[in-house]
N, C-alpha and C positions, 0 to 999 in steps of 0.2 A: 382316346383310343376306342376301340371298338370292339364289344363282347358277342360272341355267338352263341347261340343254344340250338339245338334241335329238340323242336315238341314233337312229340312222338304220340298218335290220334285215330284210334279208330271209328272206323264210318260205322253208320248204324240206320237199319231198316233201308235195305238192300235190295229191290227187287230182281225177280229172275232176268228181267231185260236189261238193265244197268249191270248187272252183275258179267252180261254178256256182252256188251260195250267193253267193261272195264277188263274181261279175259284177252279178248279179239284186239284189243289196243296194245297189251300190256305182253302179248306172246309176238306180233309182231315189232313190237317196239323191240326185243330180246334178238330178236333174227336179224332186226336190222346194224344192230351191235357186232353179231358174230360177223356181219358183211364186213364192218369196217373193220375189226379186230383180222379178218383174215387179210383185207386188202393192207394193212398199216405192215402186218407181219409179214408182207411178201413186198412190201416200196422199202426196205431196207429202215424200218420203223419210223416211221415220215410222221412226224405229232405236230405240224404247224395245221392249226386250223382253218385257214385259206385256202392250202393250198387239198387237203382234202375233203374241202367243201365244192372246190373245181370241178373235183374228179368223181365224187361221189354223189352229188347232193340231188341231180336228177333221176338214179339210180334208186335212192334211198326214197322217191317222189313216184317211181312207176309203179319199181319191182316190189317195195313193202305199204304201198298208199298212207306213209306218214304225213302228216300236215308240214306246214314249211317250218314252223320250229320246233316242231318234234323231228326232224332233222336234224335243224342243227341240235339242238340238245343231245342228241344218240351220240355226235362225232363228239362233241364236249366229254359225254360220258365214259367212250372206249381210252379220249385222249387222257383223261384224269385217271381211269385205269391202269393205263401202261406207264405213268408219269409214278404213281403210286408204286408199280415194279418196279420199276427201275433205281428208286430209291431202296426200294428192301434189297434189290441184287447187290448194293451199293453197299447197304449196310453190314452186309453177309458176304465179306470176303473169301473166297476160296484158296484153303488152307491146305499144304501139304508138304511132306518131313523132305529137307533136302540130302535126306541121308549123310549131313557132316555132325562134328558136335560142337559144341564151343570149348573154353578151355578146362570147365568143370564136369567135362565128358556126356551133359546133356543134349539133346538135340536140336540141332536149329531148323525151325519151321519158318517157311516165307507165305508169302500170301499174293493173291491175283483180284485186283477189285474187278466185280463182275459189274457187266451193262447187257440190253436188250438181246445183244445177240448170243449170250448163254441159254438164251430161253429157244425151246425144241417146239417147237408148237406154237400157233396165236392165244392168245389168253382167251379162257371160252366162257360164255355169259350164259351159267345152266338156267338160273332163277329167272320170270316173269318180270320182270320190273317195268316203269315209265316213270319218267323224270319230264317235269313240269316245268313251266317258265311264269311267273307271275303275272298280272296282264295280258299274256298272250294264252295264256293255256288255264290257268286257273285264278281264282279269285273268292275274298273272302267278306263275303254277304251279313253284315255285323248285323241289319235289321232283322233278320231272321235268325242269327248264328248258324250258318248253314255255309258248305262249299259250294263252290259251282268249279267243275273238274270239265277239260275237255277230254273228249274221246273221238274215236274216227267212225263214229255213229253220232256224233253231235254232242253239245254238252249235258253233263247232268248234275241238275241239284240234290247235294246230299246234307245228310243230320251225322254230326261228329261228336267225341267225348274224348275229350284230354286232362286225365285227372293225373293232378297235378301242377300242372302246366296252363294254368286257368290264366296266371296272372301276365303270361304272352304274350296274350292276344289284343292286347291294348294299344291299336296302333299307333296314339300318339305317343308311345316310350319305343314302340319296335318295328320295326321295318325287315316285312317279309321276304324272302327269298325264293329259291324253288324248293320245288316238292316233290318227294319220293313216293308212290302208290308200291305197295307191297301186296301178297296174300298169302296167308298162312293159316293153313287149318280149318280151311271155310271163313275165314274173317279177314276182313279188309282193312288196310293201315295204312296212315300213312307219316313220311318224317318232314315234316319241316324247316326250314332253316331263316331264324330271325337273329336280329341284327341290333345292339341298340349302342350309342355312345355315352363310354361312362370318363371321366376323369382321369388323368395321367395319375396313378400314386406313386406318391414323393416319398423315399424312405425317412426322411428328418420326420414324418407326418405319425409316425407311428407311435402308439402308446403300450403294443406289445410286442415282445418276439418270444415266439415257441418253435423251442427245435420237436422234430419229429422222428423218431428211428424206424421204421417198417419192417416186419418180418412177420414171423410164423406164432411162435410163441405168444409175442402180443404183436397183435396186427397196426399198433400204433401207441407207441411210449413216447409222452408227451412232456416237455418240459418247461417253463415258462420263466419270466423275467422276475419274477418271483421268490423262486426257489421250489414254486410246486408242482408235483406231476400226477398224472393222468396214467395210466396202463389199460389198454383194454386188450384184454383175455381174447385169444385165439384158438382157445383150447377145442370151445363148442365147435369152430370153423374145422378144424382139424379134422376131428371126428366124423362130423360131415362131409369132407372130400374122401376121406378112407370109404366109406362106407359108397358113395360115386366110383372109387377107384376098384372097389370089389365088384361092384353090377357090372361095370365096363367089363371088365377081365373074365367076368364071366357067361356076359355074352360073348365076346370076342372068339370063348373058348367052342362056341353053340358054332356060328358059324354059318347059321343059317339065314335066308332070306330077311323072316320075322325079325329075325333077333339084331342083323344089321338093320331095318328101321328103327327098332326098338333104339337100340344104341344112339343114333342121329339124336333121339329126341331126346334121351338123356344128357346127352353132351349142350344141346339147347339150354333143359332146361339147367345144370348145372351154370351154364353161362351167363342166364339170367339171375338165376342166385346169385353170383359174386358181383355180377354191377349193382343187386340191389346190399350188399352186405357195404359194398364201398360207398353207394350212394348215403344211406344213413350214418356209418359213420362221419365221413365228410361231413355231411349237415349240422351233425353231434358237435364234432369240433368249430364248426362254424358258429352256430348258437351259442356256446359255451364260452367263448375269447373274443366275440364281440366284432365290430367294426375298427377299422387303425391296426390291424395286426400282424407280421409277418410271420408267414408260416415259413420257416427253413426247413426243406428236404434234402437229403443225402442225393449227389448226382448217380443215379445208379448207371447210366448212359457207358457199356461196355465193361460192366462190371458183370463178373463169372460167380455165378453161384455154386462153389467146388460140392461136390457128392462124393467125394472118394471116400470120406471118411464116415459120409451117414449110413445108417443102416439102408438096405435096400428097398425095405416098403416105408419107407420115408423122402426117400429119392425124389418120387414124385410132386410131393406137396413142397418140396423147398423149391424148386423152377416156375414150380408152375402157376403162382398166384399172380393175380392180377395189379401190380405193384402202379403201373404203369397206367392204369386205370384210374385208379385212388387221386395220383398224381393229376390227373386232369380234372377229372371231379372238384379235386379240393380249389386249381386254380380258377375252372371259371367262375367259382363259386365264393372264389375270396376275393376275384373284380368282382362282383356283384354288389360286396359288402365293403366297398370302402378298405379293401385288402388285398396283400398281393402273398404269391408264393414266390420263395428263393431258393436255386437250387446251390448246394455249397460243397465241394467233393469232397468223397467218402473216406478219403486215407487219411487213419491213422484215428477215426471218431472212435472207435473200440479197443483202441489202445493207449490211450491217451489219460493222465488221471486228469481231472477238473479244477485242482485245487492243487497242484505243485505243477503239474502240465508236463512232466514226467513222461517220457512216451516210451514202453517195453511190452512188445508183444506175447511176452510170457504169463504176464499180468493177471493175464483175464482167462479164468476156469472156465470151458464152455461147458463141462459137464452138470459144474452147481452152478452155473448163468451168473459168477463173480467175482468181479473184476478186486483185486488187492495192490496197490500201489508197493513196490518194494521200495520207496524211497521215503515216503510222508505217511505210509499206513492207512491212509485211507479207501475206503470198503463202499463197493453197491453193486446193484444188481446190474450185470453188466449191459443190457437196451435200456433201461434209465443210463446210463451212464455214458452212451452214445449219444442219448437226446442230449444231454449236459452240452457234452461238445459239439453239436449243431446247436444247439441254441446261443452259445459262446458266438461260434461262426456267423449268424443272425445278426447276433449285436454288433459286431464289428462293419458287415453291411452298411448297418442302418445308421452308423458312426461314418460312412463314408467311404468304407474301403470295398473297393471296387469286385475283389477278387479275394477274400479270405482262403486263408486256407494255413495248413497247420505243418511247421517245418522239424523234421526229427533231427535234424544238425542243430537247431536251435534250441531245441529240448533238452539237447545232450550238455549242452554251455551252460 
């Protein structure tokens, strides 16, 4: 199989005249996006790339003086755009009460899955960008460690730094892709997308399974084949989105010019913070459990995080973390090591005891975070005790079975 990464690499010592290539390339490259984005939104959303390479591509050749695959690269780019919407309209059904009830006097809600043509407008491309083609457009100069980037001024060689991300660039493990050029802040970046092939992992191969439970409290209660677990404290995290959650709110309340910039950049850097709070954990748990090991994660894929009953300046931090993130992090990063992650569904892992298997939703005190078996008496802190029963579900995996998952008719027997 095949693992992907994006190195993510800023250029460095920039002159004023590259600098001016790289705006002049990088703002029409942007115009030539909003062309096809409006023509795609008025052909009745027409995503076959042939056929709007026909219609467009000489256009895209006069009216913006792209090179020939910085052309196609733009149509590639809007069409992976609107392919990207179309999935989320997809995922986000639209919901609405059909004023009857059922038989327990509740109300029945139906749903409408949405596609392209819910959308009022073409999808609009604010931000500068240019999207590179390897070979064609960019290349990477390992005698010097240096890029050579095209532009619609010719190409230019630049000096990059990717810390972290060092170990890459080794072409004989990874095979390059295209390239993202950014600017933010006076500083230039750019993403990468490398490629390498690692081993199919076999679950019979494995020498660990650790469930995982995700949340707020502790941002990852760890359990293991063992019997020993891990808790890492969320506390600090917490305190820190409250304190983000106050600034926002109170610029919001400002209202002003200043203060909506201000705001952008705090929402930035807040975003940067939690990929890198995910990133290290991840690595933590990586390091820690080795190579051979599956990590079981709860499927959270349509699972509602209910607020009714949180307080209200709490509201926020329960939706809002980045769960989803963690989850990707931790997989590419467990192919990388000889490791996979499994996702094993969430019904029933917190109410569940571990040790009679017992499943009574009454069980579990959310207030003191513990969970009491009324059948066999046995007592834990109820996200330890979720990982318990993903890591249970793991096992069974890597024992073979395809599809674990935990039955309360059979609990009850």
């Amino acid at each position: 199989m095949d693992q992907s990464v994006v190195i993510k690499a800023q250029l460095l010592n920039i002159d004023d005249e590259t600098a001016q290539a790289f705006s002049n390339t990088m703002c029409k490259y942007r115009d030539a996006c909003n062309f096809i984005s409006q023509y795609i939104f008025e052909h009745a959303f027409e995503l076959k790339q042939s056929k709007l390479n026909k219609a467009l591509y000489h256009d895209l050749r006069d009216k913006f003086e792209l090179k020939s695959q910085m052309a196609q690269s733009a149509i590639k780019t809007v069409i992976a755009r609107y392919k990207t919407v179309k999935t989320q309209l997809f995922q986000h059904p639209f919901r609405y009460d059909t004023g009857k009830k059922d038989g327990k006097g509740r109300g029945i809600w139906a749903q409408i899955y949405r596609d392209l043509a819910w959308l009022w407008q073409p999808i609009n491309f604010k931000r500068p960008q240019l999207d590179l083609q390897r070979g064609r457009d960019w290349s990477y100069l390992s005698a010097t460690n240096q890029l050579s980037l095209n532009t619609l001024n010719g190409r230019r060689k630049v000096d990059f730094v990717c810390k972290g991300f060092d170990q890459y660039l080794d072409q004989t493990k990874w095979k390059f892709g295209s390239l993202k050029m950014l600017q933010l802040r006076g500083k230039w970046y750019i993403h990468l997308g490398a490629t390498t092939a690692i081993p199919e992992f076999e679950a019979e191969q494995a020498v660990h399974v650790v469930g995982i439970d995700r949340g707020l409290r502790f941002l990852a209660a760890c359990y293991d084949e063992k019997g020993k677990s891990i808790l890492f404290s969320g506390q600090k995290i917490l305190r820190k989105r409250r304190k983000y959650k106050k600034l926002r709110a109170e610029l919001q309340a400002k209202g002003t010019k200043s203060a909506k910039r201000r705001l952008k950049k705090i929402g930035q850097r807040e975003n940067r913070w939690m990929s890198d709070v995910n990133h290290r954990l991840t690595k933590t748990l990586i390091d820690h459990y080795g190579s051979n090991t599956i990590y079981a994660l709860e499927d959270l894929t349509d699972v509602r995080f209910a607020t009714e009953k949180s307080p209200k300046d709490q509201r926020y931090e329960i939706v809002s973390w980045a769960f989803y993130q963690f989850e990707q992090f931790l997989t590419y990063k467990a192919n990388l090591n000889s490791s996979a992650v499994v996702k094993v569904p969430a019904k029933y892992t917190s109410q569940r005891c571990p040790k009679c298997g017992r499943i009574h939703k009454d069980n579990r005190d959310h207030e003191l975070h513990l969970y009491t078996c009324d059948k066999c008496g046995y007592k834990s802190n109820d996200d330890r005790l979720a990982a318990m029963n993903i890591q249970f579900l793991g096992t069974l995996y890597r024992s073979g079975e395809e599809a674990p998952q935990f039955n309360k008719q059979a609990s009850v027997e």
